[in-house]
PDB file of N, CA, C and O in Angstrom:
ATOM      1  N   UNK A   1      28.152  48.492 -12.594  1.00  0.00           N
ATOM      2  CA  UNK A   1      28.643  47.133 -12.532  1.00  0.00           C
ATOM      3  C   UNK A   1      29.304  46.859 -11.177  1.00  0.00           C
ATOM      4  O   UNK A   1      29.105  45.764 -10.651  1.00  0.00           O
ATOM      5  N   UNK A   2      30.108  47.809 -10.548  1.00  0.00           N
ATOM      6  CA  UNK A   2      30.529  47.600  -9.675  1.00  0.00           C
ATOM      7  C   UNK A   2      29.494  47.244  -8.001  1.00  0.00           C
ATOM      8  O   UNK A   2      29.611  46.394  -7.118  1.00  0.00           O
ATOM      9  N   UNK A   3      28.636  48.274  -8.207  1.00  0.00           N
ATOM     10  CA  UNK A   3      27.465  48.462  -7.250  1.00  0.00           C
ATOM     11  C   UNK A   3      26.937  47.013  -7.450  1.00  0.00           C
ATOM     12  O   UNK A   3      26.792  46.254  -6.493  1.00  0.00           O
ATOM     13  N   UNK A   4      26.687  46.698  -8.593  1.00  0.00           N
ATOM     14  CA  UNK A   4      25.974  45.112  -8.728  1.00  0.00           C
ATOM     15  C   UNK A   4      27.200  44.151  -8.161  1.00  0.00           C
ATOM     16  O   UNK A   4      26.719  43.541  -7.206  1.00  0.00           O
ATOM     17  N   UNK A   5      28.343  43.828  -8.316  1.00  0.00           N
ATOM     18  CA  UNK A   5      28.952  43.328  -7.563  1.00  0.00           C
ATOM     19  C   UNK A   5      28.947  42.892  -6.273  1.00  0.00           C
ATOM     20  O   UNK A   5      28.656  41.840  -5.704  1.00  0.00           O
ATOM     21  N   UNK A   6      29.488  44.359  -5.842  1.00  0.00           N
ATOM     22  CA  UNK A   6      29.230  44.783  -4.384  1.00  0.00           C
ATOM     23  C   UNK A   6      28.370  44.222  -3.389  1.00  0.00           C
ATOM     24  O   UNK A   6      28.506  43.944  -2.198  1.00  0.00           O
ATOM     25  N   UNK A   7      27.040  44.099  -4.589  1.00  0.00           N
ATOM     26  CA  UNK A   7      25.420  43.605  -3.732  1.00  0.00           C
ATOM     27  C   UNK A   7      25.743  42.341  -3.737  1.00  0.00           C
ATOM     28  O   UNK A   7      25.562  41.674  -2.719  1.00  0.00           O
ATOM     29  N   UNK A   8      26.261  41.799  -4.844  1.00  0.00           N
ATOM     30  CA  UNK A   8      26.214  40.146  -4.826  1.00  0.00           C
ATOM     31  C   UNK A   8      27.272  39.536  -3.716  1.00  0.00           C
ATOM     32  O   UNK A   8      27.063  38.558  -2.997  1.00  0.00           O
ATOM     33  N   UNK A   9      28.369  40.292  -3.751  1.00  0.00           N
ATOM     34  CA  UNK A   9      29.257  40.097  -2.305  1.00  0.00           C
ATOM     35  C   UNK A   9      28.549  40.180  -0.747  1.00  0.00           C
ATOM     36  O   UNK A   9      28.419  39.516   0.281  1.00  0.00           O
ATOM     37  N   UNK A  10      28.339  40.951  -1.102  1.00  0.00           N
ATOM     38  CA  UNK A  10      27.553  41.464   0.235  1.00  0.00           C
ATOM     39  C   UNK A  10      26.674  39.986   0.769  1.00  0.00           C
ATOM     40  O   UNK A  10      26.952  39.496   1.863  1.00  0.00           O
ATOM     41  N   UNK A  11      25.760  39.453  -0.001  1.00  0.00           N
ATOM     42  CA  UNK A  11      24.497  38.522   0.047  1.00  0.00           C
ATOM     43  C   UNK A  11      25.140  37.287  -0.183  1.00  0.00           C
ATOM     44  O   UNK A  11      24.544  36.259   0.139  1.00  0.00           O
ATOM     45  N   UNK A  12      26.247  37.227  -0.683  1.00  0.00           N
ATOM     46  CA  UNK A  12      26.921  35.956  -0.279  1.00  0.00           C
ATOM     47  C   UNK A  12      27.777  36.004   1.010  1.00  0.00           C
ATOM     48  O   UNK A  12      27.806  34.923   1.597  1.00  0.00           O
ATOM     49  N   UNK A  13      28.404  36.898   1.524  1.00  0.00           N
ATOM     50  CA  UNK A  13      28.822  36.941   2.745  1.00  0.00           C
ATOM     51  C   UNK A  13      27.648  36.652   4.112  1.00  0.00           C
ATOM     52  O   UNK A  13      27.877  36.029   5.149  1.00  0.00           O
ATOM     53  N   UNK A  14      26.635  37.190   3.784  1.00  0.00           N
ATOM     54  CA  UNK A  14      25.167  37.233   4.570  1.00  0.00           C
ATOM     55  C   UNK A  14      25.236  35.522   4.672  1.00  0.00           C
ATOM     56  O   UNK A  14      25.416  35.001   5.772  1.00  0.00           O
ATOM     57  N   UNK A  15      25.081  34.704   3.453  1.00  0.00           N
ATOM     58  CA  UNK A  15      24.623  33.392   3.344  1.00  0.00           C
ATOM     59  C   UNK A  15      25.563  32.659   4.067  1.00  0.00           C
ATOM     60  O   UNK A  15      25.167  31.897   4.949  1.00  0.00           O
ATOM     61  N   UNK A  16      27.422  32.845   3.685  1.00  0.00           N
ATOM     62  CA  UNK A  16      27.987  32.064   4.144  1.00  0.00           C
ATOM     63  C   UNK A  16      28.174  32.441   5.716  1.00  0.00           C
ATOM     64  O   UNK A  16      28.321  31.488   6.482  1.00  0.00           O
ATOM     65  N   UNK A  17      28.178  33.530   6.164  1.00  0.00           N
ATOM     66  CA  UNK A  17      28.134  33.818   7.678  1.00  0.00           C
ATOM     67  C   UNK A  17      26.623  33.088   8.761  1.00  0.00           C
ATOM     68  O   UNK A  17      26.313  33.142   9.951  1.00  0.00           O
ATOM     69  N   UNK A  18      26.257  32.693   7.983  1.00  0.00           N
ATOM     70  CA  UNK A  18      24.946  31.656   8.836  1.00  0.00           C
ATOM     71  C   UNK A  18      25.205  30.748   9.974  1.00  0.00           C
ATOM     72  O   UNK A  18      25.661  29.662   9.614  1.00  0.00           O
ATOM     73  N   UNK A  19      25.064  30.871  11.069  1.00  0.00           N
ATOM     74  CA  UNK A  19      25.437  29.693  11.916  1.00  0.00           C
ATOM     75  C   UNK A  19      25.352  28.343  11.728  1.00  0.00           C
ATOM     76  O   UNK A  19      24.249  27.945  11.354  1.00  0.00           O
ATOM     77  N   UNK A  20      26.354  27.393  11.911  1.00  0.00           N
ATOM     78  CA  UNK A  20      26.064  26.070  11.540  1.00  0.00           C
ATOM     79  C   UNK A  20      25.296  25.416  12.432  1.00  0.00           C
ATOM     80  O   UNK A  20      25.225  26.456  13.086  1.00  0.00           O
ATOM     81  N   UNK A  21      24.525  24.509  13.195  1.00  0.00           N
ATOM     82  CA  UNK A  21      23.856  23.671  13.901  1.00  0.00           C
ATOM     83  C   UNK A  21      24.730  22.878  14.448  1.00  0.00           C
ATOM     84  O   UNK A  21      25.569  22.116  13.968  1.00  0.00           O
ATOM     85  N   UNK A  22      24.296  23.274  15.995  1.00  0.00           N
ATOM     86  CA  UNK A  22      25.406  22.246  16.693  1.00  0.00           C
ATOM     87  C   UNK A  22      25.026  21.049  17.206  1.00  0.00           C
ATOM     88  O   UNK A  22      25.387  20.631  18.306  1.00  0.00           O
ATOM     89  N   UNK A  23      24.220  20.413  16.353  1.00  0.00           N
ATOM     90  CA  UNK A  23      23.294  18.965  16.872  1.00  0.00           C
ATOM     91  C   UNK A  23      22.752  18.572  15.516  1.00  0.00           C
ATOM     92  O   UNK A  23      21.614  18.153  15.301  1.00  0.00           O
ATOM     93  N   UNK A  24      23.985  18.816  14.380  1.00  0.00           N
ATOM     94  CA  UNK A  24      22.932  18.083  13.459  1.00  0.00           C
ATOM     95  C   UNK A  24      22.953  16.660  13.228  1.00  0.00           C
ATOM     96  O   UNK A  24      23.711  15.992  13.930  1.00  0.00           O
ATOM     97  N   UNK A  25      22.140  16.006  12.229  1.00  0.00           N
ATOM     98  CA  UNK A  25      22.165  14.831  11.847  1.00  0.00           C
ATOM     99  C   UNK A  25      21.667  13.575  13.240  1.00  0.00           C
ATOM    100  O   UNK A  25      21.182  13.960  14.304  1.00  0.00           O
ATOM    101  N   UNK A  26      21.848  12.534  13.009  1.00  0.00           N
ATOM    102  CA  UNK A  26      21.433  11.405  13.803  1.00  0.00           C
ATOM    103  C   UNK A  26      22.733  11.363  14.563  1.00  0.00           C
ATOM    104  O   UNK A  26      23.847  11.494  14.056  1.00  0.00           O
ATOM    105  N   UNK A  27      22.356  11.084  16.358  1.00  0.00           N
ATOM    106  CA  UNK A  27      23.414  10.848  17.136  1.00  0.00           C
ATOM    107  C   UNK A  27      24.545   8.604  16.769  1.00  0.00           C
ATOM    108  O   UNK A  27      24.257   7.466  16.398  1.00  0.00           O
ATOM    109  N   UNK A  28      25.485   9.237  17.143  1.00  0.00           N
ATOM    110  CA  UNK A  28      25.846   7.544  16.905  1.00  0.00           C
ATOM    111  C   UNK A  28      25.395   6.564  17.361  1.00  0.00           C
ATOM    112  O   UNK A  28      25.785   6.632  18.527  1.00  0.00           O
ATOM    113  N   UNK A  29      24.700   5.460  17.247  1.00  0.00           N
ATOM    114  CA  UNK A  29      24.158   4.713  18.448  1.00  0.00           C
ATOM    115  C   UNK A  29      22.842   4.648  18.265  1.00  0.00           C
ATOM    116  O   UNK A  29      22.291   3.594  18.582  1.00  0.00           O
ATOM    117  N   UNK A  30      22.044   5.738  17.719  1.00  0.00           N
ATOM    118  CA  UNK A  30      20.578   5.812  17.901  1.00  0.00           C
ATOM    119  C   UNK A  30      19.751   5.226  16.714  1.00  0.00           C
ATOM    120  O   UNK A  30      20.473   5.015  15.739  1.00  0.00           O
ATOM    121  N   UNK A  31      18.543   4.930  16.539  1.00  0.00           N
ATOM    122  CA  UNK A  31      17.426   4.774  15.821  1.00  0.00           C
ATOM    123  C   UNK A  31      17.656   5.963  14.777  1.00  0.00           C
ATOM    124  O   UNK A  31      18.075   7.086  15.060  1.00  0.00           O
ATOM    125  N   UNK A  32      17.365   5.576  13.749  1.00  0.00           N
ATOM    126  CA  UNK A  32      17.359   6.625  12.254  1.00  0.00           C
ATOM    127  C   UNK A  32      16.185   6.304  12.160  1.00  0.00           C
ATOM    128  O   UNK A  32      15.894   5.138  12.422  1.00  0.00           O
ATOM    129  N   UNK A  33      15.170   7.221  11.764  1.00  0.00           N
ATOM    130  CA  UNK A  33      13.468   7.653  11.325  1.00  0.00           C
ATOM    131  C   UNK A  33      13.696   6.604   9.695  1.00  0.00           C
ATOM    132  O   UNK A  33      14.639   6.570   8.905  1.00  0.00           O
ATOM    133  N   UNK A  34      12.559   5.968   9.712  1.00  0.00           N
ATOM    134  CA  UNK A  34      12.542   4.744   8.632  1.00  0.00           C
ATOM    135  C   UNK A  34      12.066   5.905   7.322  1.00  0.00           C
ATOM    136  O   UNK A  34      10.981   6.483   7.267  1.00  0.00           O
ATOM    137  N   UNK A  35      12.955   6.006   6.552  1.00  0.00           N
ATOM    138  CA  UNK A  35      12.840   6.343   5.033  1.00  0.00           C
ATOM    139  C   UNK A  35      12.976   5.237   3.824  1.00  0.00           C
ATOM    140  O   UNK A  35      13.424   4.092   3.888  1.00  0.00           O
ATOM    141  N   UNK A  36      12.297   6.152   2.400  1.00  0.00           N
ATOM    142  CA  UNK A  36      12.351   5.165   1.481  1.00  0.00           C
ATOM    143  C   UNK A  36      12.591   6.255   0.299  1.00  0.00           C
ATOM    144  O   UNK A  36      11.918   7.226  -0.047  1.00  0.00           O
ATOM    145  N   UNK A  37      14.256   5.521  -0.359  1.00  0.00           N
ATOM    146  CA  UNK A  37      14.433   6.299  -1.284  1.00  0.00           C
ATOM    147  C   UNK A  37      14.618   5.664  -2.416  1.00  0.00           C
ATOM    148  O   UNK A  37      14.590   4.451  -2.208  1.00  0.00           O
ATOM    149  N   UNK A  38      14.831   5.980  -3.749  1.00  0.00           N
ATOM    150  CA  UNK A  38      14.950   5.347  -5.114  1.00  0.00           C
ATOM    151  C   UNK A  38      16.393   5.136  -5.328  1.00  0.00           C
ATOM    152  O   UNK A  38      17.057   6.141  -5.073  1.00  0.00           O
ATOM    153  N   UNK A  39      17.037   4.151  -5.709  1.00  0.00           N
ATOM    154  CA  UNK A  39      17.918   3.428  -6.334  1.00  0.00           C
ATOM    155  C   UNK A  39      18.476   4.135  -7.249  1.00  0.00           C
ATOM    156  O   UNK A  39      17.966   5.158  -7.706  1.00  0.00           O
ATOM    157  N   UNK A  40      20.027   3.470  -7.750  1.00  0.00           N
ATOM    158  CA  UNK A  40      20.493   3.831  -9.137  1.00  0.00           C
ATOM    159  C   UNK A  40      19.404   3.315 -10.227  1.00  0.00           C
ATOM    160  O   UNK A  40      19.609   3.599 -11.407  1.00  0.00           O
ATOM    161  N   UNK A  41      18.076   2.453  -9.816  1.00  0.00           N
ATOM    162  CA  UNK A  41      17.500   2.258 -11.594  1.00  0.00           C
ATOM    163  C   UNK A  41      16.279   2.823 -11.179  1.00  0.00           C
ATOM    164  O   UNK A  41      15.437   2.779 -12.076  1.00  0.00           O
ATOM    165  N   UNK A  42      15.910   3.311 -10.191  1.00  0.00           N
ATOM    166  CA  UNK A  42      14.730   3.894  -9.793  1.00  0.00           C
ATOM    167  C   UNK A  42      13.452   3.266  -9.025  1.00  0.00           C
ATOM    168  O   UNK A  42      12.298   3.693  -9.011  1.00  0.00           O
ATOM    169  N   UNK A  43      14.118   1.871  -8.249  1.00  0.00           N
ATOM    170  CA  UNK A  43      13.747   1.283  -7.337  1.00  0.00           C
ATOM    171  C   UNK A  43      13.477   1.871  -6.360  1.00  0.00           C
ATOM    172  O   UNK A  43      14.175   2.877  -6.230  1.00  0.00           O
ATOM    173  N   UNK A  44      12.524   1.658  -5.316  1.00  0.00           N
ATOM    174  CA  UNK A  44      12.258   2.324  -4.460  1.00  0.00           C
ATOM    175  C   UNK A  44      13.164   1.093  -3.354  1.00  0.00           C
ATOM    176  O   UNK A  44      13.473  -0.068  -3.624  1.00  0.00           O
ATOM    177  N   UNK A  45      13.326   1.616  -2.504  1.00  0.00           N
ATOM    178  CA  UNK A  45      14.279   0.750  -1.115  1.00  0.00           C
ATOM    179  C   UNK A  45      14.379   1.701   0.089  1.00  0.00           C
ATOM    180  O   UNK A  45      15.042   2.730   0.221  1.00  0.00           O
ATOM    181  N   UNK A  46      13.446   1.006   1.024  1.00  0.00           N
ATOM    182  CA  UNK A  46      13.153   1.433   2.033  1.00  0.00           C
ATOM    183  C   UNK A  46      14.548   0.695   3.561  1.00  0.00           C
ATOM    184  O   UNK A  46      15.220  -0.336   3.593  1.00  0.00           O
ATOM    185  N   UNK A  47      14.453   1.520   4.261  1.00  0.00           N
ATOM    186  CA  UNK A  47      15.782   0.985   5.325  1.00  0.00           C
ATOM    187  C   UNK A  47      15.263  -0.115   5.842  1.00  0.00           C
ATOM    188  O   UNK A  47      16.243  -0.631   6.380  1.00  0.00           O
ATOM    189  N   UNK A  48      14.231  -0.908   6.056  1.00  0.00           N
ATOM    190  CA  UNK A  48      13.902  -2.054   6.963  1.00  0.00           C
ATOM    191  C   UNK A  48      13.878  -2.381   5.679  1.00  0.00           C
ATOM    192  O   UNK A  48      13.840  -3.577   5.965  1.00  0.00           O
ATOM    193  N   UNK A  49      13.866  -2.392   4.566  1.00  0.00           N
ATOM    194  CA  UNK A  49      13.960  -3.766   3.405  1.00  0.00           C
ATOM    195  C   UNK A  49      15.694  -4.284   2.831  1.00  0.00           C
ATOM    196  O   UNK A  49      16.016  -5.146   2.014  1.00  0.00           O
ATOM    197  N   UNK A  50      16.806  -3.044   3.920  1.00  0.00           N
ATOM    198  CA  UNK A  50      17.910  -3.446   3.398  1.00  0.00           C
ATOM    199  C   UNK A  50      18.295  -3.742   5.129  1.00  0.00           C
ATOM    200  O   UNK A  50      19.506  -3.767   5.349  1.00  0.00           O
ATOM    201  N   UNK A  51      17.563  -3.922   6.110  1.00  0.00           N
ATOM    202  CA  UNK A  51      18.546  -4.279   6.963  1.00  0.00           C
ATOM    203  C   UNK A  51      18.473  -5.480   7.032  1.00  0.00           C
ATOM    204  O   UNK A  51      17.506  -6.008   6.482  1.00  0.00           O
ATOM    205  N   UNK A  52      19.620  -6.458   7.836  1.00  0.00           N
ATOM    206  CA  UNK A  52      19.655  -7.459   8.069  1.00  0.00           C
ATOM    207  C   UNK A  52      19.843  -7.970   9.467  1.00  0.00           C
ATOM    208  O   UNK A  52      19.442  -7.296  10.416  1.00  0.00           O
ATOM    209  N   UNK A  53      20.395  -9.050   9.628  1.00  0.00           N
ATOM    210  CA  UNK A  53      20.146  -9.008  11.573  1.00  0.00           C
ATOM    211  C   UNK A  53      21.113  -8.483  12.104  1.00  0.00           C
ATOM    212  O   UNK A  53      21.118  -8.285  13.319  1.00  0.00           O
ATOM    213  N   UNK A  54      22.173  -8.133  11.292  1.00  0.00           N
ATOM    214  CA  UNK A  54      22.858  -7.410  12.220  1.00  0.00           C
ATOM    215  C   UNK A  54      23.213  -6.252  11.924  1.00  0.00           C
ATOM    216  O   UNK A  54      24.210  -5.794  12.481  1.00  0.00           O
ATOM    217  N   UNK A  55      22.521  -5.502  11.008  1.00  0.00           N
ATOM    218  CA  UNK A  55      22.077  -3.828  11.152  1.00  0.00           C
ATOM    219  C   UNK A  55      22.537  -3.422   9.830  1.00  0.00           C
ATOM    220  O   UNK A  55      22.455  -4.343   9.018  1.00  0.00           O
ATOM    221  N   UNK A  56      22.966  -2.399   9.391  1.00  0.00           N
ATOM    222  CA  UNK A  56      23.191  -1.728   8.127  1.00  0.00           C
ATOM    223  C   UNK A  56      23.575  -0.910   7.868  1.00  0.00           C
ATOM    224  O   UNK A  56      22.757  -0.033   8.143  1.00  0.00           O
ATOM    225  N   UNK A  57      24.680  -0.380   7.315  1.00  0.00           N
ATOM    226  CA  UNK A  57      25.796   0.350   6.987  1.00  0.00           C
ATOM    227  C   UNK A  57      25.574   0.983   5.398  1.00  0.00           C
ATOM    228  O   UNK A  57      25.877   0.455   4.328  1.00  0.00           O
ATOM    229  N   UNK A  58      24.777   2.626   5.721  1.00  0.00           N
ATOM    230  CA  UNK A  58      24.320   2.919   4.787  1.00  0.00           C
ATOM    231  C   UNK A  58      25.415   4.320   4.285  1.00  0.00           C
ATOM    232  O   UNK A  58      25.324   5.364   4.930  1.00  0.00           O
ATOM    233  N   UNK A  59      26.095   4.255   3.485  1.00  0.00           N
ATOM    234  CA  UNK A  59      26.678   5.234   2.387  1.00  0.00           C
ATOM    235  C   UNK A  59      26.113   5.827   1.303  1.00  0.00           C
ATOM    236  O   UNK A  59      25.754   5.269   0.266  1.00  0.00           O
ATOM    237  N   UNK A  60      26.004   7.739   1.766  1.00  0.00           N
ATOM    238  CA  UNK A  60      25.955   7.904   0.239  1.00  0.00           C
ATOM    239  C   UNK A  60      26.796   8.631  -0.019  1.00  0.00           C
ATOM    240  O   UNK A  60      27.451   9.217   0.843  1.00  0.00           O
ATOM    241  N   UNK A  61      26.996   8.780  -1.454  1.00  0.00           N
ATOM    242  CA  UNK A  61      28.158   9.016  -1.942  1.00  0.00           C
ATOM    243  C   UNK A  61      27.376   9.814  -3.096  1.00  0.00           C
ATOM    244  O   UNK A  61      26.429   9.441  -3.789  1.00  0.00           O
ATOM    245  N   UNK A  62      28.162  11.182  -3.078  1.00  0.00           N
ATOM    246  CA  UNK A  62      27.923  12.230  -4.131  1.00  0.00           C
ATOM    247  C   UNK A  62      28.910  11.983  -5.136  1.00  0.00           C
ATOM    248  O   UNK A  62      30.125  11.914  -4.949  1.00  0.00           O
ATOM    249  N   UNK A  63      28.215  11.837  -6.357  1.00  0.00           N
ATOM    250  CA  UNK A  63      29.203  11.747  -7.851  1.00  0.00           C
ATOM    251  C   UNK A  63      28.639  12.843  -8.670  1.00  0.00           C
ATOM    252  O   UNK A  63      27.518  13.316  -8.856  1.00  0.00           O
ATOM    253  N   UNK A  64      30.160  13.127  -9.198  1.00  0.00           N
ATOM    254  CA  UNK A  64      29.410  13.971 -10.753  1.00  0.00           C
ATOM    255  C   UNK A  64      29.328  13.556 -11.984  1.00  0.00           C
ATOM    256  O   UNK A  64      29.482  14.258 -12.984  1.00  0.00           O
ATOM    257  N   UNK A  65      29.069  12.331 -11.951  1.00  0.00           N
ATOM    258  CA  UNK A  65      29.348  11.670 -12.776  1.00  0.00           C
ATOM    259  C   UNK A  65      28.028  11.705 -13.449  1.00  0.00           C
ATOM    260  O   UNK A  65      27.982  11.362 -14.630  1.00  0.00           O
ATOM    261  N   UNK A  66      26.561  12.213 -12.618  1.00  0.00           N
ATOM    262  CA  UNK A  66      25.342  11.037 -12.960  1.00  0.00           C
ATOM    263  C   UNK A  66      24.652  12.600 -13.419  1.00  0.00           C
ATOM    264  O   UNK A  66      23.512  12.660 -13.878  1.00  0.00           O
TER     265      UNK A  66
END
């Protein structure tokens, strides 16, 4: 039991020691690649069908609710 431990420590230390990326995500300022994702009812909504003329302020927000 202990040896099984041990391994599982071990391979989570491996995972969390991973380098993070020092350029991730979209820079501020720039063009975001046009995606289309599903809604709270399972609408599809694509980013040029929610922008407007003066641009769009997109949040997501993780719940544990759902």
């Amino acid at each position: 039991m202990r040896r099984l431990f041990g391994a599982l420590l071990s391979c989570a230390g491996l995972l969390l020691a991973q380098p993070v990326p020092s350029d991730p995500g979209v820079k501020k300022g720039s063009a975001i690649p046009a995606f289309t994702l599903q809604d709270q009812t399972g609408n599809p909504q694509s980013i040029q069908s929610l922008m407007g003329d003066r641009g769009l302020m997109l949040v997501f927000v993780r719940s544990a609710d759902w």
